[in-house]
C-alpha positions in Angstrom: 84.0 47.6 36.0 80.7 48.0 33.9 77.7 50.0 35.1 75.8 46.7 35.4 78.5 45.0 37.3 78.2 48.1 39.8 74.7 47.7 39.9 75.0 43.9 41.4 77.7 45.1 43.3 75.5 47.7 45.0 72.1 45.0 45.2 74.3 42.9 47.4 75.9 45.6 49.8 74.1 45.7 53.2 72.0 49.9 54.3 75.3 50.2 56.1 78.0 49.2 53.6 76.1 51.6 51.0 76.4 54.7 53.1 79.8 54.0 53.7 80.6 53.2 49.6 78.8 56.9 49.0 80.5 58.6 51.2 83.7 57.4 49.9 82.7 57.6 46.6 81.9 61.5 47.5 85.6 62.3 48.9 86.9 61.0 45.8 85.1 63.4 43.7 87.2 66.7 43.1 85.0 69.8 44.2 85.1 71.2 40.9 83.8 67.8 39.0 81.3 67.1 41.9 79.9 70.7 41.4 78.8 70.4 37.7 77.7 67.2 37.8 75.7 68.4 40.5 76.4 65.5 43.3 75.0 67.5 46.1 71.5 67.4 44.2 72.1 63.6 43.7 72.4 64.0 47.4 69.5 65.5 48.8 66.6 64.7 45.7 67.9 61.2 44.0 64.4 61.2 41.9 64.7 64.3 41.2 67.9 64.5 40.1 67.2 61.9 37.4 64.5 63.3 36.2 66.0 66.7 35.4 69.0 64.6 34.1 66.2 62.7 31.8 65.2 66.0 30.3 68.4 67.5 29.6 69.3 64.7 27.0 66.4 65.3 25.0 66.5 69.3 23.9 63.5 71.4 23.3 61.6 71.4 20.2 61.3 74.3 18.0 58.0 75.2 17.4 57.1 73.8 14.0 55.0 76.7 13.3 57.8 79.2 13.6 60.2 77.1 11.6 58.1 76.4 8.6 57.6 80.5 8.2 61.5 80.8 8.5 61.4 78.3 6.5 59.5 80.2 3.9 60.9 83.6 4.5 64.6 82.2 4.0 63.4 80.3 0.4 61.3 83.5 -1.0 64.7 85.7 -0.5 67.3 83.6 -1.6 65.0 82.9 -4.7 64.8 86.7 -5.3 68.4 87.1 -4.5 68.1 89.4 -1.8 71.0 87.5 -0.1 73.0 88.4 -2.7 72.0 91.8 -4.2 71.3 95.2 -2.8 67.5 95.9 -1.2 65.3 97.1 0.8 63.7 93.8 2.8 67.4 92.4 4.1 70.1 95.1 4.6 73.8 94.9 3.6 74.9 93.7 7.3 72.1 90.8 7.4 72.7 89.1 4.2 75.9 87.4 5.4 74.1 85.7 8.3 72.3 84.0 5.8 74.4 80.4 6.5 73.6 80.7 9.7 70.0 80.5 9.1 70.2 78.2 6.7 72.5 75.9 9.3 69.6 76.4 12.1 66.8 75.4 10.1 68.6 72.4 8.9 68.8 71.6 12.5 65.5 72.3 13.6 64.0 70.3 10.9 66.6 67.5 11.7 65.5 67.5 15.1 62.0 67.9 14.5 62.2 64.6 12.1 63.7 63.0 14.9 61.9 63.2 17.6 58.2 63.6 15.9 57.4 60.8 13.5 54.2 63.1 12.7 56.4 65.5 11.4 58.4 63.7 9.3 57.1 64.2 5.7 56.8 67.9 6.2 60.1 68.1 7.6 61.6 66.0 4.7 60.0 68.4 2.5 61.4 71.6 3.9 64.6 69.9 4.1 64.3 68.9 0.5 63.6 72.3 -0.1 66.7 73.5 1.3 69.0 71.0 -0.2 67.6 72.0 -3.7 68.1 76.1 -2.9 71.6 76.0 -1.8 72.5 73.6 -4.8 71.1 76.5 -6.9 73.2 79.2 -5.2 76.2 77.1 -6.3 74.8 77.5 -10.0 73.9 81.1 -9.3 74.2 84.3 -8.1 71.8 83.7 -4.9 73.9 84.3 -1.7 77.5 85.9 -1.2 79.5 82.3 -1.6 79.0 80.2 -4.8 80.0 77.0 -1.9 77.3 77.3 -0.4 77.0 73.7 1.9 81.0 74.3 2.7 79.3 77.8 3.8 77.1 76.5 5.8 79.2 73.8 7.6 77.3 70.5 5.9 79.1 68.9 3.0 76.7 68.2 -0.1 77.1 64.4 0.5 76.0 64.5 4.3 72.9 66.9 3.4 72.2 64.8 0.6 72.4 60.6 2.9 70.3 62.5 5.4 67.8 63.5 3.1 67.5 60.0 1.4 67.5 58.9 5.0 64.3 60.5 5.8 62.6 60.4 2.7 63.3 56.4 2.8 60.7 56.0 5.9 57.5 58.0 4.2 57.5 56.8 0.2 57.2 53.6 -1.6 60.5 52.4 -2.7 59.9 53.0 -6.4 59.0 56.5 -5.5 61.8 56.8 -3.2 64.2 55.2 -5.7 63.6 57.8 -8.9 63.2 60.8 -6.9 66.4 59.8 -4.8 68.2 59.4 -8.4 66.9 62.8 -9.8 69.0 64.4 -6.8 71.7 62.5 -7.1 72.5 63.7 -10.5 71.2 67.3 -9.8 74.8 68.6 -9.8 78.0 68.0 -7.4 78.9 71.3 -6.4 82.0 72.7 -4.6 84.4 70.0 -4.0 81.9 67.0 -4.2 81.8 64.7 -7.1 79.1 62.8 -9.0 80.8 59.4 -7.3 80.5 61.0 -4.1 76.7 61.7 -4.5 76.3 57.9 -5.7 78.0 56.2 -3.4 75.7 57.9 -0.8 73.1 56.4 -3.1 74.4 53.1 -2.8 75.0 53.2 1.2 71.1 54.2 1.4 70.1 50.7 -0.7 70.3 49.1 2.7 68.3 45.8 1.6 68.7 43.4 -1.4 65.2 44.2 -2.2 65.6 48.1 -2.7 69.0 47.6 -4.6 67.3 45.3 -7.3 64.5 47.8 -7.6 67.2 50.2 -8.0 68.9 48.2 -10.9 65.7 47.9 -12.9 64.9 52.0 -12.5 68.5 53.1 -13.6 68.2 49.8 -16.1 65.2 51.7 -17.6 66.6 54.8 -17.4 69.5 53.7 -20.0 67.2 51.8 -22.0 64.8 54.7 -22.6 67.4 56.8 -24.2 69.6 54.8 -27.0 70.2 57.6 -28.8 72.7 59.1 -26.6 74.8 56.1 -26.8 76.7 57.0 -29.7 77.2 60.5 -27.9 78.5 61.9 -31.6 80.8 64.4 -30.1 78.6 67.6 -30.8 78.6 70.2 -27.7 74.3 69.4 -27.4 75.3 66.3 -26.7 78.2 66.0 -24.6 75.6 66.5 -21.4 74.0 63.3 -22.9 76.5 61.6 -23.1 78.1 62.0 -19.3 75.0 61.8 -18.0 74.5 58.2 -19.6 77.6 57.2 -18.4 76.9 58.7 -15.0 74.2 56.2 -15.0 76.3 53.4 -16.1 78.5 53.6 -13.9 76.1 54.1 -10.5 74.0 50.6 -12.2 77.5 48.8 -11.8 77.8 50.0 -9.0 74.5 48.6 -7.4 74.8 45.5 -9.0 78.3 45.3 -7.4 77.1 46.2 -3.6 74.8 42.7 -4.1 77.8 41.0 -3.9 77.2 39.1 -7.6 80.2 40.4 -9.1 80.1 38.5 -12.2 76.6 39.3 -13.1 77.8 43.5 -12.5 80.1 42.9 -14.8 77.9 41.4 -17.0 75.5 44.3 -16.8 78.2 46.6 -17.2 79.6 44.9 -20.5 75.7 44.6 -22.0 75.1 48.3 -21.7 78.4 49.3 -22.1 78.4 48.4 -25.5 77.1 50.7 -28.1 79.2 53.5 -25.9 82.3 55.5 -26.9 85.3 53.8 -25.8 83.1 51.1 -24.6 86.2 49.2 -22.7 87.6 52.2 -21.5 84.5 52.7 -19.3 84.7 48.8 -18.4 88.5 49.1 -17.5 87.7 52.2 -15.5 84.5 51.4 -13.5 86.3 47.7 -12.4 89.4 49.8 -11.2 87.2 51.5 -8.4 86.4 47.7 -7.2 90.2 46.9 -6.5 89.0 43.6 -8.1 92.6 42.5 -9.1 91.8 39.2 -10.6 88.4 40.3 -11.9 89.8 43.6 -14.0 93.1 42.0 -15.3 91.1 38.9 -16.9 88.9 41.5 -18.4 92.0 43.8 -19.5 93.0 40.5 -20.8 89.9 39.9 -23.2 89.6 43.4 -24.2 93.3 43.4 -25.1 92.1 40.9 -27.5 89.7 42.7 -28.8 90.7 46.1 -28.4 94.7 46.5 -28.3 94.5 50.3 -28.5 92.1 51.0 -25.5 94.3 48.4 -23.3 97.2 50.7 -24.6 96.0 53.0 -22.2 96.3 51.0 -19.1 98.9 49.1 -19.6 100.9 50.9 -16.4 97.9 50.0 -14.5 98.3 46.3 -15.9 102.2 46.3 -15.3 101.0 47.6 -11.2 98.4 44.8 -10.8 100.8 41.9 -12.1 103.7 42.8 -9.9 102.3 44.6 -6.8 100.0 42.3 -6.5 97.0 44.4 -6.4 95.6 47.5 -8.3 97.0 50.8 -7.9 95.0 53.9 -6.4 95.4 55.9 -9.9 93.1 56.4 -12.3 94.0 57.0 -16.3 
């Protein structure tokens, strides 16, 4: 029976009737159950008891104050290493608890974003703040582990949908939108990958509003930089060039998650074009949609057009035509 069905059920029972359902309802508690739920209280102070039940759902706040200098002080050392390296300010058995500090404040500002809505930008911040240090310890020597959100119990892409989360309710979209992508392809550190740091991106685009302003941001982005397209095979350039296609591939992406597959596919192909192994990238960004139909018409065109690159997935091909659907495997 549902609480509210109990609830009629009570509203109809005569004075009488109810002290007889509560007691029975009492001698079928066990002793140890009714004692830490605390039925006696329930008992003696009803009002009471549900107001002391009220505030122990909702946990004290830290004070603000104390977190935003712990805050500080835990940035200013890691920054000068003294996590990591010998000194005088934080001694040799102190620097390990540094994930354990870094794991509170990333609760207390959580729950200070939460439950303040005055606090939320400056909470955002710090947590911003924190996201960006502990990527850097991954890059360099800042703290004992070079893994440093597996250290601290929070995996990269959980920090990272939170953040967007918050910073979502305090900036304008377009704001939101190109700071959100500068994160995103900060770095994937540990065992996180640059598609697991854009499909958080994509999960956050949570109307078809903020997913077409997306398109036309990373749509700019790839249009602003033609030269990379060729990506000539030098060692300058081969950042360039995975970065562009990083950016490729989270546009198709977003154009996909509107549910126009045809017109992703036509974005895909349009910007695509001038890249290295052009329908390699189109084969391999349609395999992640397990579009069956959708990728072996296009494996059909570019086999036209391009017999060597279809070479290549012609396993995949051979899968899709007699399985029925596209395998899991990538080439």
């Amino acid at each position: 029976m549902k609480l509210e069905e109990v609830r009629q059920r009570l509203e109809q029972l005569s004075a009488e009737d109810l002290r007889l359902v509560a007691a029975q309802f009492y001698k079928m508690l066990p002793k140890k159950i009714a004692e830490e739920k605390g039925a006696d209280r329930l008992l003696g102070d009803p009002q009471g008891f549900l107001k002391s039940a009220r505030a122990a759902r909702f946990p004290t706040l830290p004070d603000i104050d104390m977190v935003e200098f712990e805050t500080r002080d835990f940035l200013d050392n890691a920054r000068e290493q003294r996590y990591f390296a010998p000194n005088r300010i934080i001694s040799k058995s102190e620097r390990g608890k540094w994930r354990y500090v870094a794991r509170q404040l990333y609760k207390d500002w959580s729950l200070l974003a939460a439950a303040q809505p005055e606090n939320l930008a400056e909470a955002t911040k710090a947590l911003e703040d924190l996201y960006r240090i502990l990527c850097r310890g991954c890059e360099v020597y800042l703290f004992p582990s070079t893994d440093t959100f597996r250290a601290i119990g929070v995996a990269q892409p959980e920090f990272l949908e939170h953040l967007l989360l918050l910073k979502a309710q305090h900036c304008p979209p377009n704001e939101w939108i190109s700071q959100a992508l500068v994160l995103v392809h900060g770095g994937a550190h540990g065992d996180t990958t640059t598609t697991q740091l854009q499909d958080v991106f994509v999960r956050t685009l949570k109307t078809t509003e903020l997913k077409e302003l997306a398109i036309g941001v990373i749509s700019g982005q790839l249009g602003r930089s033609p030269e990379m397209a060729a990506c000539g095979g030098r060692e300058e350039s081969a950042s360039g060039c995975n970065n562009r296609r990083n950016i490729l591939r989270l546009g198709f992406q977003t154009t996909w998650a509107l549910g126009e597959k045809e017109r992703a596919v036509q974005w895909l192909q349009t910007r695509a074009r001038g890249e290295e192994n052009a329908g390699h990238l189109v084969m391999l960004f349609l395999l992640e949609t397990k579009d069956r139909e959708i990728w072996m018409r296009e494996y059909e065109t570019i086999r036209l057009e391009q017999p060597s690159v279809t070479e290549n997935w012609s396993k995949t091909f051979e899968h899709a035509q007699h399985q029925g659907e596209l395998p899991a495997w990538r080439v």
